[in-house]
N, C-alpha and C positions, 0 to 999 in steps of 0.2 A: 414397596414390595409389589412387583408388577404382575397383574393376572394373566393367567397362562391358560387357553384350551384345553389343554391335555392334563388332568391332574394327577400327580403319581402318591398315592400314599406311602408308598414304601419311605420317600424323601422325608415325608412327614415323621413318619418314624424313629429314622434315622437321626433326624436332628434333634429331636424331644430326645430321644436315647440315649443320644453323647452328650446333651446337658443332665440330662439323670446322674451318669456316670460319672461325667466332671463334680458332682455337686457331691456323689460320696468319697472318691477321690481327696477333694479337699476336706472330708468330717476324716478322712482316715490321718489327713497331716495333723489337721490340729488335734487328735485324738492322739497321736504317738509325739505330738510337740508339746501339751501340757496335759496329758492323762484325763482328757476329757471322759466326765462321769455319764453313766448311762439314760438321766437326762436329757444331756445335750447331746447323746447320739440320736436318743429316739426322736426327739423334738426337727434334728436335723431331717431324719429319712422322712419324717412325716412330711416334711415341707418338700424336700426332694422328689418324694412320689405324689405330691398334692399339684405341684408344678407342672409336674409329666404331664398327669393327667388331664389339667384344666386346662393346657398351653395344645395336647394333640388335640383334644376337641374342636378348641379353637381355630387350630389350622383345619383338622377334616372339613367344618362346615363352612370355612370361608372358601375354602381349595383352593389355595394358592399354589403356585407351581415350585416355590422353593422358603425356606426361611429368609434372604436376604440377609445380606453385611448389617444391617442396625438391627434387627432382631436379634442377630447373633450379638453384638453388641450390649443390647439389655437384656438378651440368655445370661452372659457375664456377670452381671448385673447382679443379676437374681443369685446365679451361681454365690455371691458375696455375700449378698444377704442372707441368704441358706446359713453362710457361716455364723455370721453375724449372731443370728436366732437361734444358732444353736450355743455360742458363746453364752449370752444373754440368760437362755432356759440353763444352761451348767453354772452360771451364777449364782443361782440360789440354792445350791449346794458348797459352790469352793468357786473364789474369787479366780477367774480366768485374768491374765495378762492383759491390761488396759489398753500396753502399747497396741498388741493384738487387734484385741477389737478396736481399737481407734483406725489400726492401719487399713483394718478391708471397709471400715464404715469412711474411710476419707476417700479409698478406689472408687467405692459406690460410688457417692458423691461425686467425682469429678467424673467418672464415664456417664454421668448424668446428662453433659449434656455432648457426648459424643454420638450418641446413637441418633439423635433426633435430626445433627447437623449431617450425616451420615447417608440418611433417609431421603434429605433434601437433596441434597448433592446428585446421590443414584435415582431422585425421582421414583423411589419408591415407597413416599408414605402411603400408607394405608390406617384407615382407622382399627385395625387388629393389633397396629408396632405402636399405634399411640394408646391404646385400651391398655396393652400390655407394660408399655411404661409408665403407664399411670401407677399400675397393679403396684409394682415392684417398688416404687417412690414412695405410696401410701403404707406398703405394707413394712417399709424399713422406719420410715417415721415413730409407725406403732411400736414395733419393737425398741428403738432407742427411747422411746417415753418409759417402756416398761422400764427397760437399766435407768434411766434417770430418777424414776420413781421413787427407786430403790433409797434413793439419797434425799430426796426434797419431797418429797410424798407423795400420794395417789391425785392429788392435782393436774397432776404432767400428765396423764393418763387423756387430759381432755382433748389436748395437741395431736394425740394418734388415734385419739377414737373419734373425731370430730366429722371426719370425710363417712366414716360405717355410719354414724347417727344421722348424717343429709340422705343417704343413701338409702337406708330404713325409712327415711323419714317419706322418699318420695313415692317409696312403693303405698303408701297412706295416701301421700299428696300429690298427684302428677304432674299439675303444674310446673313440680319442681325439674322435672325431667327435660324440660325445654332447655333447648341449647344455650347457652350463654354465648356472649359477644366476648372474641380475644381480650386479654387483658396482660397487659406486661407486668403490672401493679400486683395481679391474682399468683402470676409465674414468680415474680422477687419475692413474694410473702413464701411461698410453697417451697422455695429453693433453702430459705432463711431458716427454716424450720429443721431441716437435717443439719444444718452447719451449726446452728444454735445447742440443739440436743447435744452434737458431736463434741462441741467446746464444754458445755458442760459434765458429760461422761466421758470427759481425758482426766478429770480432776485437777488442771491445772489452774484454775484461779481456786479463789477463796470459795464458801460454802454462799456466803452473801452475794457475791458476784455472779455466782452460778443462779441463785434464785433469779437474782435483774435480769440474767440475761434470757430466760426460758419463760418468766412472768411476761418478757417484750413480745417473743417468739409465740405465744400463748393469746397475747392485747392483737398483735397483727391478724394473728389467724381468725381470730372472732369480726373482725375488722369486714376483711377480707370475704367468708361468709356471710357475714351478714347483709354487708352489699347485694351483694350474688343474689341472695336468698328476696331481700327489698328488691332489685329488679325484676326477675321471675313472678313475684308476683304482683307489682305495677305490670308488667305484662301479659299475665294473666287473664288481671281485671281488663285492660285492654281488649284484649279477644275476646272476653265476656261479652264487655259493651256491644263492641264492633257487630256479634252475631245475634247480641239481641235486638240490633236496628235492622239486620239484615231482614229476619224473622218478621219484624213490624212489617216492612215494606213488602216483602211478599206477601204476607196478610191481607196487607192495603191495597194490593194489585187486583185483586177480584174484584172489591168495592168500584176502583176507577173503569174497569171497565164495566159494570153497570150501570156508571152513568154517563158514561160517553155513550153506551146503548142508548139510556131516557133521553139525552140534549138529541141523538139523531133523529130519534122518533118525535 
């Protein structure tokens, strides 16, 4: 998404607005295609005006001059998951249509990875299209652990709450905040995670099956973080070391030259 001089809020607006719109729009179809309960409407708007809101902030303080094609792309995105979570919270009233939720959680899923190729393409990454597809990937995760939950128990729970608990964890720890090194291994686990949950909240295999497959999805991710988390802070300590020798040496510095004073004298 490329920065522009001239920033126009109104654009910003604009575009935050028609994904609001879109995002009731679709709670209005699945709401007159399976009588969706008041629930999963409020559960819906909540997330629809939570989006609005977190996604214009976003854009006013970066000021960018337009959303760009992969934003719009994981607006989409988001727009699904909105449904999704709103399916999800009408579950626990009256079993919503699985096909349903399976259909817009498999669209999620595969415009996953069109926005990001999208971005590259138009040379317009920005870290606001990659913050925000992060958002919307974590935050469907969560949500499909809740439906799976339903079925194999508050265990699954750990799968979508794992990214919120490093995240709390680093406003404690800062270390943790340091950048990590690309990882294709970190990308395969994190993609495996929705397709997992997804195969298991179609109900198409067995109950057993379902447990292997989301107990694997569950062994990766721990995997995965705790890497992460073991490098961060091997790096850490690193930086520690590093500036505590720094520290020495400029200590030492006074010292040398008082006696390259006394050898002159």
């Amino acid at each position: 998404m490329a920065l522009n001089n001239h920033y126009d809020a109104r654009l910003v607006q604009q575009e935050t607005a028609v994904g609001a719109g879109v995002q009731v729009l679709l709670l209005a179809l699945l709401g007159t295609a399976i009588g969706m309960g008041p629930v999963g409407w409020v559960t819906g708007l909540v997330f629809a005006i939570a989006t609005w809101a977190v996604l214009s902030r976003a854009l006013h303080r970066s000021r960018l001059r337009s959303f760009g094609a992969a934003n719009r792309v994981t607006l989409g995105r988001a727009t699904l998951v909105g449904g999704v979570t709103a399916l999800v919270a009408d579950s626990f009233e009256s079993a919503p249509p699985v096909s349903l939720l399976v259909g817009l959680t498999a669209v999620a899923l595969i415009l996953d990875g069109v926005d990001g190729k999208v971005a590259r393409r138009t040379g317009t990454s920005t870290a606001l299209g990659a913050r925000f597809d992060m958002e919307v990937d974590a935050f469907l995760i969560l949500v499909l652990s809740v439906y799976v939950s339903m079925s194999l128990g508050p265990w699954v729970l750990l799968i979508g709450g794992m990214r919120y608990v490093f995240v709390a964890a680093a406003r404690v720890l800062p270390w943790l905040n340091a950048p990590l090194p690309p990882s294709t291994g970190r990308k395969t686990v994190a993609a495996l995670q929705g397709v997992c949950l997804l195969v298991a909240g179609s109900g198409l295999l067995p109950l057993v099956a379902n447990f292997g497959v989301v107990l694997l999805a569950l062994g990766l991710l721990v995997w995965s973080f705790g890497r992460d988390v073991l490098w961060l802070w091997r790096t850490s300590r690193v930086r520690v070391g590093t500036a505590g020798i720094g520290r020495v040496l400029q200590a030492a510095a006074p010292v040398e030259d008082v006696l390259e004073t006394a050898r002159a004298a």
